[in-house]
C-alpha positions in Angstrom: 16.8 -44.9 -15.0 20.4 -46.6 -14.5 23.1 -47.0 -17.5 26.5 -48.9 -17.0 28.6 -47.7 -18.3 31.7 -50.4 -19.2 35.2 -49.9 -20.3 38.4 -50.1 -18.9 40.4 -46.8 -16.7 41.4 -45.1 -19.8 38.3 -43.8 -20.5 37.8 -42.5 -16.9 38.1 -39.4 -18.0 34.9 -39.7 -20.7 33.2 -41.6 -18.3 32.9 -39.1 -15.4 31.8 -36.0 -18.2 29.4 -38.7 -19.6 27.9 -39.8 -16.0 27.8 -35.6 -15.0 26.1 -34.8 -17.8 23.6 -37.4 -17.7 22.3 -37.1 -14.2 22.1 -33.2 -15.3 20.1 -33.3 -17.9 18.2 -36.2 -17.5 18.6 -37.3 -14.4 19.9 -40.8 -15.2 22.4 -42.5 -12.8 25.4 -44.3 -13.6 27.2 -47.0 -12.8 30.8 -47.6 -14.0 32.3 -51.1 -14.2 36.0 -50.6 -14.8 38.5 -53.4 -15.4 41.9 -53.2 -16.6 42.7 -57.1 -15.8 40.3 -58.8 -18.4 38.8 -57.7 -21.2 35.1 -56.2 -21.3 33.7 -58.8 -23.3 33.9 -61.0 -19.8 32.4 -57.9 -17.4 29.8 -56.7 -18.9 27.4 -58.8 -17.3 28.5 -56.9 -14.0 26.5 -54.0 -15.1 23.7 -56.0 -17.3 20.9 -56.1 -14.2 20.9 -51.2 -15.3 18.3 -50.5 -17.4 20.6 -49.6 -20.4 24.5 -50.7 -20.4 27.1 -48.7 -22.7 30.4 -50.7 -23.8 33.7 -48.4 -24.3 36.2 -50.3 -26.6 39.9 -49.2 -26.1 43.5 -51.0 -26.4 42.4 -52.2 -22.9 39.1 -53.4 -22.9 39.3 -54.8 -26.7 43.0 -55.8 -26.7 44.2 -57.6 -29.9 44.6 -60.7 -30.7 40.3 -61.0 -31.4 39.2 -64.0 -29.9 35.6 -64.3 -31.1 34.8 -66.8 -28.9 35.1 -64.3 -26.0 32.2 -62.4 -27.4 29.9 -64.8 -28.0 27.5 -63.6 -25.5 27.6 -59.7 -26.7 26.6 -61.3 -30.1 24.2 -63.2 -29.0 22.8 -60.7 -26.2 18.7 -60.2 -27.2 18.5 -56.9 -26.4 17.4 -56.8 -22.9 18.5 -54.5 -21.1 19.9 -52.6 -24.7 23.4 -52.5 -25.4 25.4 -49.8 -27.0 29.2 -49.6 -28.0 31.1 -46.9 -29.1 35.4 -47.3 -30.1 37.3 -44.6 -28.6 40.5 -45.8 -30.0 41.8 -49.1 -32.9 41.0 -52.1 -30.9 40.1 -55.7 -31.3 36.5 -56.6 -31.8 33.8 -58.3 -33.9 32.5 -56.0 -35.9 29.3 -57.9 -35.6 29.4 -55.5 -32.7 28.4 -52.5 -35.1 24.8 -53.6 -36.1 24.1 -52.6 -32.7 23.9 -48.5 -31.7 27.5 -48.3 -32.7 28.2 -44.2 -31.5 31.1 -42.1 -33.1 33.6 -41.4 -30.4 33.7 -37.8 -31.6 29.8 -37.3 -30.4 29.7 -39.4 -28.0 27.9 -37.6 -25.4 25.1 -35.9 -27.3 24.6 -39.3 -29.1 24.1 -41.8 -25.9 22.0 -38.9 -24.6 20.0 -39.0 -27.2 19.8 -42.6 -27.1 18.7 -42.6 -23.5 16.5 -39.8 -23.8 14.3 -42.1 -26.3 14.2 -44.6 -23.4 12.6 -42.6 -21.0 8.5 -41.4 -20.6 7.7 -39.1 -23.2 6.0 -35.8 -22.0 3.0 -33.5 -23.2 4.6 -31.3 -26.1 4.8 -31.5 -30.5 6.9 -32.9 -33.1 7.8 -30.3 -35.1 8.1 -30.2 -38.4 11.2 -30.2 -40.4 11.8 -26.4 -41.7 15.2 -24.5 -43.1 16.8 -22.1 -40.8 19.8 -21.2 -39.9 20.6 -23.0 -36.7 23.7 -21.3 -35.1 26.3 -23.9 -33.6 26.3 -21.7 -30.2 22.9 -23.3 -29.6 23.7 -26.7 -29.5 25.6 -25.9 -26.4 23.2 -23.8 -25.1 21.0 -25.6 -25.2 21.4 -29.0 -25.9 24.7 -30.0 -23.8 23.2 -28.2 -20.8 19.9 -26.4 -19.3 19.5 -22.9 -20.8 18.1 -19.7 -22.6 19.0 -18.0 -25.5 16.7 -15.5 -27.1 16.2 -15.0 -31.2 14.4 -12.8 -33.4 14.1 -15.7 -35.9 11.3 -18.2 -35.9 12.5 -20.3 -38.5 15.8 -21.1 -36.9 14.0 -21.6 -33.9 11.6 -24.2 -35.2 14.0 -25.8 -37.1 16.4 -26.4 -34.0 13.1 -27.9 -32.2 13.0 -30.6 -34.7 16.9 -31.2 -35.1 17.6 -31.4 -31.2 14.0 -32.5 -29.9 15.6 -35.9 -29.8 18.0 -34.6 -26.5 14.3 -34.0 -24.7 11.0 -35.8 -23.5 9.3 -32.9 -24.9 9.3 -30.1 -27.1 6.6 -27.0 -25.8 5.5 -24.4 -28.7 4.3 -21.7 -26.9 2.4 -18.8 -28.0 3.1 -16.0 -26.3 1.8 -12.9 -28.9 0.0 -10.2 -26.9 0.0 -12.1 -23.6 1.0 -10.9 -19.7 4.2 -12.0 -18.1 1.9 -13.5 -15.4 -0.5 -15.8 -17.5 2.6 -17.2 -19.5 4.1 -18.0 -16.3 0.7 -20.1 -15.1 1.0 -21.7 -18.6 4.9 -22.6 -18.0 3.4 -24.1 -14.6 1.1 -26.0 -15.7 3.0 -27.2 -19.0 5.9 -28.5 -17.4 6.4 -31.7 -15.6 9.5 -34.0 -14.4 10.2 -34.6 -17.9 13.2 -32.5 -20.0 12.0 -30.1 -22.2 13.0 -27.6 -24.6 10.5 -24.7 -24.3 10.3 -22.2 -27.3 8.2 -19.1 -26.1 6.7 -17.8 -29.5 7.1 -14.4 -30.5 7.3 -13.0 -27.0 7.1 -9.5 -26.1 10.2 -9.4 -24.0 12.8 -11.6 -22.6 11.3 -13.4 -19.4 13.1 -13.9 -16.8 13.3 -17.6 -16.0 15.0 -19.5 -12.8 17.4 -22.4 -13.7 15.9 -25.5 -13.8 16.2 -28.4 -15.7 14.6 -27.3 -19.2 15.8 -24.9 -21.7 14.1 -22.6 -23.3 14.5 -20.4 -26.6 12.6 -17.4 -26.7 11.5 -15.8 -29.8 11.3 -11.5 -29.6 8.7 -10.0 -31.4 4.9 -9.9 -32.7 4.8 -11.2 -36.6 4.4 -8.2 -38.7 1.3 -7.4 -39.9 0.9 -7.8 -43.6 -1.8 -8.0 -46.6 -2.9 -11.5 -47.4 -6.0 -14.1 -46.6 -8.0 -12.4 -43.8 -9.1 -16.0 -42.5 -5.5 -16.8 -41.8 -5.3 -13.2 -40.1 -7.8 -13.7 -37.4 -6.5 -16.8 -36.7 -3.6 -16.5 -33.7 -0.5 -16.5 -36.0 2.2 -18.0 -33.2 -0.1 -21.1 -33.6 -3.2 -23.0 -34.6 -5.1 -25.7 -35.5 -5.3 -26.2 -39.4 -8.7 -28.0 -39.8 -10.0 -24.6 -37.8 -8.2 -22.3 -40.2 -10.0 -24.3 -43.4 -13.5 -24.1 -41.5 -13.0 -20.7 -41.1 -12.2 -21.0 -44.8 -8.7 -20.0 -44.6 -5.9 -21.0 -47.4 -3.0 -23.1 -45.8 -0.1 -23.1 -48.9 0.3 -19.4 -46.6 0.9 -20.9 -43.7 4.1 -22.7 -42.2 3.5 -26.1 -40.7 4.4 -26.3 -37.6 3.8 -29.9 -36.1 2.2 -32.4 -39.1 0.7 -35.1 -36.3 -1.9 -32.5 -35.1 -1.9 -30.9 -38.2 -0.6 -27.5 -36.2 0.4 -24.4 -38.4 1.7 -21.0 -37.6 2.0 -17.4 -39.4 5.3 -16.0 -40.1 3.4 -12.6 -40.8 0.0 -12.0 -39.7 -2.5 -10.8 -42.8 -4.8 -8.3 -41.9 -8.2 -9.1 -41.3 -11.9 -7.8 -41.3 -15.3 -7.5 -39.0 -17.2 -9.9 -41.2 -14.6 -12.8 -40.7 -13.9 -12.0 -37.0 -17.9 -13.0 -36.6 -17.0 -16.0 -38.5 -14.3 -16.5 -36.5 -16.5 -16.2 -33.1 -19.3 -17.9 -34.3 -17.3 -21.0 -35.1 -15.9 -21.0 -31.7 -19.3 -20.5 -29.8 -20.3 -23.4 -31.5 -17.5 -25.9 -30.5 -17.4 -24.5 -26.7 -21.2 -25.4 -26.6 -20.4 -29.0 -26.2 -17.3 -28.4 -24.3 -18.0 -31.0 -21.4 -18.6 -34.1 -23.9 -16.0 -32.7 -26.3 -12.8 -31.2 -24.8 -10.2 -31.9 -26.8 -11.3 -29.4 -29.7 -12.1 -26.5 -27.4 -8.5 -27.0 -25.7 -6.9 -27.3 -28.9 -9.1 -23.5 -29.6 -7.6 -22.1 -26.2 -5.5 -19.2 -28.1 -8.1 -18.4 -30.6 -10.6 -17.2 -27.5 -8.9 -13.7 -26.5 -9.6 -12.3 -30.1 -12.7 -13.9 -30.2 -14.3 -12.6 -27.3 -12.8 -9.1 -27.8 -14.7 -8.8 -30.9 -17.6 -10.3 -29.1 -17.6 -8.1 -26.4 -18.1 -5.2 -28.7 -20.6 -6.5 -31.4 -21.9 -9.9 -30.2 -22.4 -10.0 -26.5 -24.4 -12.8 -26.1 -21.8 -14.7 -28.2 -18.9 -13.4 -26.3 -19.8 -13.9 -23.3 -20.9 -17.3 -23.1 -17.9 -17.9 -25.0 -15.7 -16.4 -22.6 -17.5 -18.2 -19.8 -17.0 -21.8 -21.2 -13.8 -21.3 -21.8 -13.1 -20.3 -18.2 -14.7 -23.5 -17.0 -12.3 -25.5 -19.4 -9.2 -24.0 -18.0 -10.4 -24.0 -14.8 -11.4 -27.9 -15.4 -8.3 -28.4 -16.6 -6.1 -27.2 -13.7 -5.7 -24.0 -15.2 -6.7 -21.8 -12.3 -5.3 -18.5 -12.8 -6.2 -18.0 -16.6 -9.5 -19.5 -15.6 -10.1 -17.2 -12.8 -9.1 -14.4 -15.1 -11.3 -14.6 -17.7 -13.9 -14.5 -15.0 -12.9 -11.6 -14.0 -12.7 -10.0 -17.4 -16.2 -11.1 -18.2 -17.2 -9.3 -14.6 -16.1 -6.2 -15.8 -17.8 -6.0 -19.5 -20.9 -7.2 -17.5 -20.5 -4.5 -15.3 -19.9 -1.8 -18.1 -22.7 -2.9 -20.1 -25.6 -3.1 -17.2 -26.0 -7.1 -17.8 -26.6 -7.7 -14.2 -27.6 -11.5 -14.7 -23.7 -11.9 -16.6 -22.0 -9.8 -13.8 -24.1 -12.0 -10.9 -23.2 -15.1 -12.1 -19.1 -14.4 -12.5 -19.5 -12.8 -9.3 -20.4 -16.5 -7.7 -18.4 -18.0 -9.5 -15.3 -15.8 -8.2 -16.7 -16.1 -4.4 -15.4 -19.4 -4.3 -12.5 -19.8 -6.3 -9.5 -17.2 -5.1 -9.4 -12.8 -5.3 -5.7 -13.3 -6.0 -6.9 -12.1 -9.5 -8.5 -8.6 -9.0 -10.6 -7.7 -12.0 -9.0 -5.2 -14.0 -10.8 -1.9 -16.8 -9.8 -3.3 -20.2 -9.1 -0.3 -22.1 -9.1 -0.4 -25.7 -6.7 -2.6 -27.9 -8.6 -2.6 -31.2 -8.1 -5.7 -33.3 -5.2 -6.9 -31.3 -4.8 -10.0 -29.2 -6.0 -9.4 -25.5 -3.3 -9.3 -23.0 -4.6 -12.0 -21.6 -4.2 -14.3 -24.5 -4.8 -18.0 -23.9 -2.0 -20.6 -25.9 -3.9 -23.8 -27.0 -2.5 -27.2 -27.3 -3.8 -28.2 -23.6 
């Protein structure tokens, strides 16, 4: 994408911190018509052949006395490519002029960007919900103005600066990080991100993670949510994130949940109710029952993704048959879906229980389907976590 950028040499200054931040963070180039000699409302055209065109009134470029005659084709411009003003100083113009984006000198930059950013292809990711939190300032600039991390222990403030500042990105990712290995969010990070900008918020993540500089930012929010009393349908679900029309089936109450993204209907769990044996078979059985139909019906099982580590943990220890053809399908999704490392270890996981319980037929056939994909992805003795999320947790949303 190419904006022109319009205006006369006394907004230079503007203009270059504008162009730099631009091709940053987007990756848009600019072009800069400057004139001093004649007013913009006869160069504009110069730039009009970009794929967006920004206007800078000043003294210079809107000098007084207004002829409105001179501006006849800015009024009368149809939109193509769109044009934008902003008045960086008094100056003479129609104010016709401000029924177009008409952007307050003081914001400028964040506001074209923001502008621009709507322009380009939208990327995989939510809309999240409006929430209250308190937002500091500090991650505006963070943030916004420029790749980066910051890390919180709030994710209200988080979620609520994903919906106030999605608008600077193609995307917004929600990841679910509770109970997962550094490796596996990293092979999710991979395969979520693409060319696009995006504002990653790693949910209720163990640790900071270490993450090279690139062109997305990322907020990462500390900590498992506590465990509390409350509806145990709503406790077996995976609290950083999950489907809504799941947590009913499961027959789960919503007015505790926090709404997270209303297009998908996605909801999350400040704190995370304790739950029992009898709904975690629920739980399992309701999932075994979408993945059996997960070649002719994907998008359900993808959107399950983070519900299948607690699932086939309890399946694994009171439901084998369940679990494991559970934890198979949902391999071959991931795997399907380009996944390959979370895919290959589940696999691998499902080797070992086979193994451990004598189910020769199981281990066999995870055994072939290893041959051929990669050993990078040795398998590994589970140990015991209880109730908790495997460490290998799966975040849906696919």
């Amino acid at each position: 994408m190419q904006l022109s950028i319009c205006g006369s040499s006394r907004a230079s200054a503007i203009t270059k911190r504008l162009a730099a931040r631009l091709e940053r963070n987007l990756g848009i180039a600019t072009l800069l018509v400057e004139e001093d000699t004649v007013p913009v409302s006869e160069t504009w055209e110069e730039g009009a052949a970009a794929d967006a065109v920004l206007i800078l009134l000043d003294g210079v470029s809107a000098p007084a006395p207004l002829r409105r005659e001179a501006w006849t084709g800015l009024i009368e411009h149809g939109g193509h490519p769109p044009v934008a003003f902003s008045r960086l100083e008094e100056c003479a113009y129609p104010k016709l002029l401000e029924r177009r984006p008409f952007f307050p000198a003081a914001a400028l930059e964040r506001a074209v960007e923001r502008w621009l950013a709507g322009m380009l292809p939208a990327c995989a990711g939510i809309e999240p919900a409006a929430i209250e939190g308190a937002v500091p300032d500090e991650w505006w600039t963070m943030l916004v103005d420029e790749p980066g991390r910051v890390v919180t222990t709030d994710p209200a403030a988080a979620q609520a600066f994903a919906h106030q500042a999605a608008g600077h990105f193609q995307a917004v990712v929600w990841m679910g990080c509770a109970g997962r290995e550094v490796a596996l969010i990293r092979a999710e990070l991979a395969y979520r991100l693409g060319a696009g900008r995006t504002l990653v918020v790693l949910a209720h993540i163990e640790k900071p993670l270490a993450i090279p500089i690139d062109g997305h930012s990322y907020l990462q929010v500390l900590g498992a949510p506590p465990e509390t009393e409350g509806d145990p349908a709503l406790g077996a679900c995976y609290a950083p994130g999950f489907p809504g029309w799941f947590a009913k089936e499961l027959g789960g109450d919503l007015n505790q949940a926090v709404l997270l993204e209303a297009a998908n209907g996605v909801y999350r769990m400040p704190q995370s109710p304790r739950t029992n044996d009898e709904t975690r078979q629920r739980h399992l059985a309701i999932l075994h029952r979408y993945f059996q139909t997960w070649k002719k019906e994907p998008d359900p099982c993808s959107a399950l993704l983070a519900e299948v580590p607690a699932a086939i943990q309890h399946g694994f220890a009171q439901d084998w048959t369940r679990g494991s053809e559970l934890c198979r399908r949902a391999a071959f999704l991931l795997l399907g879906d380009g996944r390959r490392r979370e895919g290959i270890r589940l696999l691998n996981r499902l080797l070992v229980e086979a193994e451990d319980r004598g189910d020769a037929e199981t281990a066999a056939d995870a055994r072939h389907e290893l041959s051929w994909l990669t050993d990078e992805d040795e398998p590994g003795r589970s140990g015991t976590t209880g109730g908790e999320q495997l460490v290998f947790a799966l975040e849906g949303g696919s």
